[in-house]
N, C-alpha and C positions, 0 to 999 in steps of 0.2 A: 618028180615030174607031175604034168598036170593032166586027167581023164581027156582022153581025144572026146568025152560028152558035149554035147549042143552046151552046155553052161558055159560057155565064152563070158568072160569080163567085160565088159567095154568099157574102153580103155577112158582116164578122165581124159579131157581134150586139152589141149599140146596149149600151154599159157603162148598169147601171139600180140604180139604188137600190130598197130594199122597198116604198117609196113607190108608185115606176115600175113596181114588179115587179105590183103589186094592181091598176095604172090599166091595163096590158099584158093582167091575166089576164080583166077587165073586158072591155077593146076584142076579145080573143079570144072572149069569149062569145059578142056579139052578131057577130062577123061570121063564127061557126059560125052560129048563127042563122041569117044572109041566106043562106050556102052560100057564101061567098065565101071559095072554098081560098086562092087565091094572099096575102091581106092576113092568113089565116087562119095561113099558114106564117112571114111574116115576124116573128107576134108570136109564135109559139110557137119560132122561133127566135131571139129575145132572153130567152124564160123562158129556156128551155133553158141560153142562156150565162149568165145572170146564177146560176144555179142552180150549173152545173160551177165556177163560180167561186169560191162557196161552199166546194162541196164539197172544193175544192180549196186550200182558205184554209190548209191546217194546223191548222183547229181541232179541238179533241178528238172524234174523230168518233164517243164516246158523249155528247156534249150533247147538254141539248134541243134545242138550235137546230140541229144540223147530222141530229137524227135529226127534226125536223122539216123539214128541206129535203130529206132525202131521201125522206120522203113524200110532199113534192110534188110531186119530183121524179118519182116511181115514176107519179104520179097525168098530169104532163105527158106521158111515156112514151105511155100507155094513149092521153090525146088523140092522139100523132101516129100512133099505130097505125091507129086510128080513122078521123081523118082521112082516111091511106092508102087505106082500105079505101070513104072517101066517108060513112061513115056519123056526117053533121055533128049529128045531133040527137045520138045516141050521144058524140061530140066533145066537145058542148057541155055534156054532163051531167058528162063528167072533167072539162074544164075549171073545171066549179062545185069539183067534188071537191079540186083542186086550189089553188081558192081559197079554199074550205073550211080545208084545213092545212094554209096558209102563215099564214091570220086568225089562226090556236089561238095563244094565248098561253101560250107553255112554261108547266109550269108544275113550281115549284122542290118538290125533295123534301122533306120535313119530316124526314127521319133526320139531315140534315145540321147 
């Protein structure tokens, strides 16, 4: 068995598809909503990995899709800032922001 000690693991973040990543940013809203930090941190630390992982794919990091994940990424930042700070209404309004543009549908240049 493990020390009831403050030395908690944190846990790696739950691998998530775009799917999971919108049902995550969802479940986050509403339990900034209740106030409820702890279930509040576990989702926003599976955006957060699913996000780094991304970022981290090697894809051309002028695509739209990697310059849209790091808007959301910028936009989850702001939540856990927030969070930090308690102020979950303020949380909950990045969280939208963030699910705001991750929804944006790149959209292709017409020079090409």
């Amino acid at each position: 068995m493990s020390s009831p000690s403050r030395q908690v693991r944190v846990a790696e973040p739950k691998l998530l598809n775009a799917a999971e990543l919108i049902a995550n940013l969802r479940d986050l809203i509403v339990h900034l909503h209740r106030g409820n930090a702890a279930q509040s941190e576990a989702l926003l630390t599976n955006v957060a990995g699913y996000l780094k992982q991304v970022m981290q794919s090697g894809a051309d990091p002028t695509s739209v899709e990697m310059q849209r994940t790091q808007q959301t990424q910028f936009a989850i930042d702001e939540v856990r800032t927030l969070l930090t700070e308690g102020d979950f209404e303020g949380a909950a309004a990045a969280a939208r922001d963030a699910a705001k543009e991750w929804r944006q549908v790149p959209a292709k240049s017409s020079g090409d």
